[in-house]
N, C-alpha and C positions, 0 to 999 in steps of 0.2 A: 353707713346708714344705720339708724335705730328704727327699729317696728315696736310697734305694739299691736296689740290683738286683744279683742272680747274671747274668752273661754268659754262652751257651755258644756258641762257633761253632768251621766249618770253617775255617782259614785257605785253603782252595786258590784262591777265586776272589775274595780278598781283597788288596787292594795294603797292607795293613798293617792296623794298629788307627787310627792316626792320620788325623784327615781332611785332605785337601791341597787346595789353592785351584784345582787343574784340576779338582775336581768327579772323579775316578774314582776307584770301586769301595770303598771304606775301611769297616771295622765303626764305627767311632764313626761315619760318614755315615746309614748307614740306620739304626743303633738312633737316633739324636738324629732321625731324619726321623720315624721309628716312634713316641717317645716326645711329640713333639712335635704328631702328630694324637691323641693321648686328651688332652692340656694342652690344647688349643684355643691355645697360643702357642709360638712357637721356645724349642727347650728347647737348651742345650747340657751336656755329660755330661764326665765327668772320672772315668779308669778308677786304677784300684790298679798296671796296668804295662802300659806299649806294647808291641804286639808287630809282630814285621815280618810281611812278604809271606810267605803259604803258614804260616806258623806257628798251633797250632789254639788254642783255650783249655774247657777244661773247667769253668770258676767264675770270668772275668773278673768284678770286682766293681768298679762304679760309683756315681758318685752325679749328684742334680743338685737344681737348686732351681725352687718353682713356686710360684704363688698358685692352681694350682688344687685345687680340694678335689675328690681322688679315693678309694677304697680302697685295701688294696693288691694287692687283687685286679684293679679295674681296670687297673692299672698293670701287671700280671703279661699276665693274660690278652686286655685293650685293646693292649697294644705288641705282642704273639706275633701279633695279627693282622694287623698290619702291617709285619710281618718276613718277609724270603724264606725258604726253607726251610733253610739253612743256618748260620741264625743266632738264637737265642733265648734271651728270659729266664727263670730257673728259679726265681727268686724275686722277691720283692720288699715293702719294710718301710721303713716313716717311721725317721728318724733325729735323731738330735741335730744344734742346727744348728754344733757344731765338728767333727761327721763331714768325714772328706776322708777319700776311696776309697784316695789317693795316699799322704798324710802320715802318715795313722794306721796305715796297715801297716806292723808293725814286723818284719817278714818273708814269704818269698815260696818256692811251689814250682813244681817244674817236673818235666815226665817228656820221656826223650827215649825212642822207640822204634825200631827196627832190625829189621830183616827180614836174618836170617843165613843164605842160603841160594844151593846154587850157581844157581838157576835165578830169574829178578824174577818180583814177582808183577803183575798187572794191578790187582787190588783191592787190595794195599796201595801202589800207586806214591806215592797223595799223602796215607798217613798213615804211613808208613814209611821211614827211609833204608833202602835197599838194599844191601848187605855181603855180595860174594859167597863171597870166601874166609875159612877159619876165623877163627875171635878165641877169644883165648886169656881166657876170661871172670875167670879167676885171679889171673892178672897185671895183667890191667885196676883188678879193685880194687883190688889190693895197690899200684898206679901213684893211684889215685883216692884212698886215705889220706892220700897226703902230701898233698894239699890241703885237706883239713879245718882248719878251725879261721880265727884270724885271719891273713889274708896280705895284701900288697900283692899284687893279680892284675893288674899292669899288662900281665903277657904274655899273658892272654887278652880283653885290653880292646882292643874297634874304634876306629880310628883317631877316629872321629865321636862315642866317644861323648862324653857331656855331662855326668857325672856328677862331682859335685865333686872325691871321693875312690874313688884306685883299693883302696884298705884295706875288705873287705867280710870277714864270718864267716860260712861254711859249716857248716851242724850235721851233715848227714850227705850223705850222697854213694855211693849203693848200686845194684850193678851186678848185675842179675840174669839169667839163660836159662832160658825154659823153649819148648823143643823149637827150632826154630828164632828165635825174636823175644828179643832183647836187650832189658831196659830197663834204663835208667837214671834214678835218680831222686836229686832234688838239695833239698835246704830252704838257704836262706841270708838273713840279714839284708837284702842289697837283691845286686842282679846290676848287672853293667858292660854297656852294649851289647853283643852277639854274646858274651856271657860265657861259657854254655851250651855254643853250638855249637862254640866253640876248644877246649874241655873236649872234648867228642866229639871232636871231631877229632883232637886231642893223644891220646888215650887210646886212638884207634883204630889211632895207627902201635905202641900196644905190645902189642894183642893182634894185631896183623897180624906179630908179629914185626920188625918195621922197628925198632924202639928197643928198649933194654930199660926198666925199672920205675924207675931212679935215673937216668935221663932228664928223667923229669918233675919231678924236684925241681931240675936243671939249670936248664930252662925256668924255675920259679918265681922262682928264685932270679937269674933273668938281668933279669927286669922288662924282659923285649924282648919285643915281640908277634912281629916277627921267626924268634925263639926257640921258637915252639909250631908247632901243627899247623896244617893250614889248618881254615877255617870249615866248618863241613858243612852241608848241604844241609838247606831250614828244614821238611821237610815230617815231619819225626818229631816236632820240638820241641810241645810240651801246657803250656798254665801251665796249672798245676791249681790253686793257693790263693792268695789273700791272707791274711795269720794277723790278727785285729785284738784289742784287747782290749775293745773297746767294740759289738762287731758278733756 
């Protein structure tokens, strides 16, 4: 049999999604320890997109394969009991066995959220980037347009990452405020490592007034990671979707 599973967790006391051979802290560690006591055998899991340290997810979706015969309710409510409190499954459903969590999304979204305000707060430190001085929310999207569509985004691509092609399409990319919290929110065919966060970053020297809006087509057009903002801080970033057609 094939599962899949909705993911939701906190990224804050998370060292990524990825599990690492030192054994610390990872979401794929405990959901595969979690999913692994209702199978009665080591399960291993394979998610729709890694996420790093501190980054949160709202609908991480996975899969994995077992011989054991459960519901899917077992699978649901058997793994939630064996997850800490910061981390759990919101669904879960047999699948086809050419489902892959990874392969078959054929796109992906993401929300970054921002706390705009002169004074931090304490309860939003670790789902919010912090932004004390204004942002010009206007300029910002009017700056986030020209990224739409299909681009080489080598200048917001991490040195690390892995991914074959820097050539990804963006469908929409929308910048919102209401009272003081920025979001931003982004759907695209596949992301570059730190793809997101250089985007924020980039976008935030033009509502901080530091660049103007034909800056950012500068940056695009330079395919220098050099060239963009720096990375921001991972603790706003949200994957909220994998898009599937078969899911």
């Amino acid at each position: 049999m094939k599962i899949a599973l909705g993911v939701e967790y906190l990224g804050t006391h998370f060292h990524g999604w990825q599990i690492q051979k030192s054994g610390i802290r990872t979401v794929q560690l405990v959901v595969e320890a979690a999913l692994s006591k209702v199978a009665d055998h080591p399960v291993r899991v394979f998610c729709s997109g890694r996420t790093d340290a501190g980054v949160h997810a709202k609908e991480q979706v996975i899969h994995f394969e077992t011989k054991a015969v459960r519901e899917s309710k077992a699978w649901l409510f058997g793994g939630n009991v064996n997850l800490p409190a910061d981390v759990n499954f919101t669904w879960a459903k047999e699948v086809g066995d050419d489902f892959h969590a990874r392969f078959n999304a054929y796109a992906r979204a993401y929300e970054f959220k921002i706390l705009n305000h002169p004074v931090r707060s304490a309860l939003k430190a670790d789902s919010h980037l912090w932004q004390p001085r204004p942002l010009d929310i206007e300029k910002m999207q009017e700056a986030a347009a020209l990224l739409l569509g299909e681009h080489d985004f080598s200048c917001f691509r991490d040195s690390l990452c892995q991914a074959k092609s820097p050539i990804k399409t963006i469908e929409y990319l929308n910048i919102t405020k209401n009272n003081d919290i920025v979001l931003l929110e982004v759907k695209a065919n596949a992301f570059l490592h730190h793809m997101v966060r250089n985007i924020v970053g980039t976008l935030l020297k033009v509502g901080r007034g530091e660049r103007v809006v034909g800056w950012v087509q500068d940056v695009l057009d330079s395919k220098d990671r050099r060239q963009a903002g720096p990375t921001s801080e991972p603790q706003g970033l949200y994957f909220v979707k994998a898009f599937y057609k078969d899911l």
